[in-house]
Residue, then its C-alpha position, 0 to 999 in steps of 0.5 A: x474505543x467506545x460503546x456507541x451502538x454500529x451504526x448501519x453506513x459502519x457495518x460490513x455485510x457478512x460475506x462483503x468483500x472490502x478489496x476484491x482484487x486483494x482477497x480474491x487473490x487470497x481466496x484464489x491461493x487458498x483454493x489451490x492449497x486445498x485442491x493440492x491437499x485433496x489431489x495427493x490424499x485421493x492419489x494416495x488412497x487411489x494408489x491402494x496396496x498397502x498391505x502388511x507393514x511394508x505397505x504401510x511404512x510405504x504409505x506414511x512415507x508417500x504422506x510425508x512427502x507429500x506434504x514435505x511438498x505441498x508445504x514447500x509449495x505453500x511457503x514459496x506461494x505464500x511469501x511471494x503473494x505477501x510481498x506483493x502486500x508488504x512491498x506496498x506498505x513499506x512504500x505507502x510507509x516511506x512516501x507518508x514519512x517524506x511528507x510528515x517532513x514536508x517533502x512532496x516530491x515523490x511519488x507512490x510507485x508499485x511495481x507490476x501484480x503488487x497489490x493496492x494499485x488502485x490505492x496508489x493512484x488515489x495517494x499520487x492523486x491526494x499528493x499532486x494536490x497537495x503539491x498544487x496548494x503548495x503552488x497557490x500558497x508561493x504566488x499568493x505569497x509572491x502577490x501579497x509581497x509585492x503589494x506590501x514592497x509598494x506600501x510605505x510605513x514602519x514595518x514593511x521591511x519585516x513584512x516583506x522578509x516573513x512572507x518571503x520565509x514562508x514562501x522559501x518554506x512552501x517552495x521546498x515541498x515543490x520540486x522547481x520545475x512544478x514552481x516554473x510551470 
């Protein structure tokens, strides 16, 4: 990392919100959790009538309930919000493996009220692209093979077998159908 001073276009606002949909579901369940705090202390304390220690063993035992379940229903809420993260990830994940090794035939599939939709849309798009000058490449390989195949002279016959590699090589990022298109 380095000192160099922030510049205006890299700095974020305060209280900017870099992925609406995401941290407004996030500030959403946050919200609720603190409604659901607040709702049991007010019927606890509304409930009144604790007096003596009977009354107040009673009220210890009316908290710890409470928030035996308001921790119940955190967790529960809590891993199915992140899952909607973490599913994505691991998926975005696996589709950037495929392509490190030169496969370009999938795609980025969420399922439905997973997170970074919008983001998947991008990726497929910036996919189907690589796929499209994967496409360009073989029939300019394909040209320049015949052209060459027409020459006459001394090497013509390991040009031809180089540019014919490269074009196996390029075919295989592309599913067949996409090469007959």
């Amino acid at each position: 990392m380095d000192n160099q001073p922030s510049t205006g276009r890299d700095r974020r606002k305060p209280l900017h919100m870099a992925d609406k949909q995401t941290q407004g579901h996030l500030l959403w369940l946050l919200v609720l959790i603190a409604l659901a705090i607040l709702a049991v202390f007010v019927l606890v304390l509304a409930s009144g009538g604790h007096q003596g220690m009977a009354g107040f063993m009673r009220l210890l035992l009316s908290l710890l309930v409470a928030t035996i379940v308001i921790v119940i229903v955190v967790v529960y809420a809590g891993l199915r919000w992140s899952n909607r993260i973490a599913g994505p990830f691991v998926n975005f994940g696996r589709n950037l493996q495929m392509i490190q090794r030169g496969d370009y035939t999938s795609t980025v599939r969420l399922r439905h009220g997973d997170e970074f939709q919008n983001m998947a849309g991008v990726f497929n798009q910036a996919l189907e692209a690589l796929r499209a000058r994967a496409h360009e490449d073989i029939e300019f390989l394909d040209k320049l093979s015949a052209e060459i195949a027409k020459m006459d002279g001394p090497g013509k016959a390991e040009a031809v077998r180089a540019i014919q590699d490269r074009r196996s090589a390029k075919e295989r990022h592309i599913t067949k159908s996409q090469i007959e298109a």
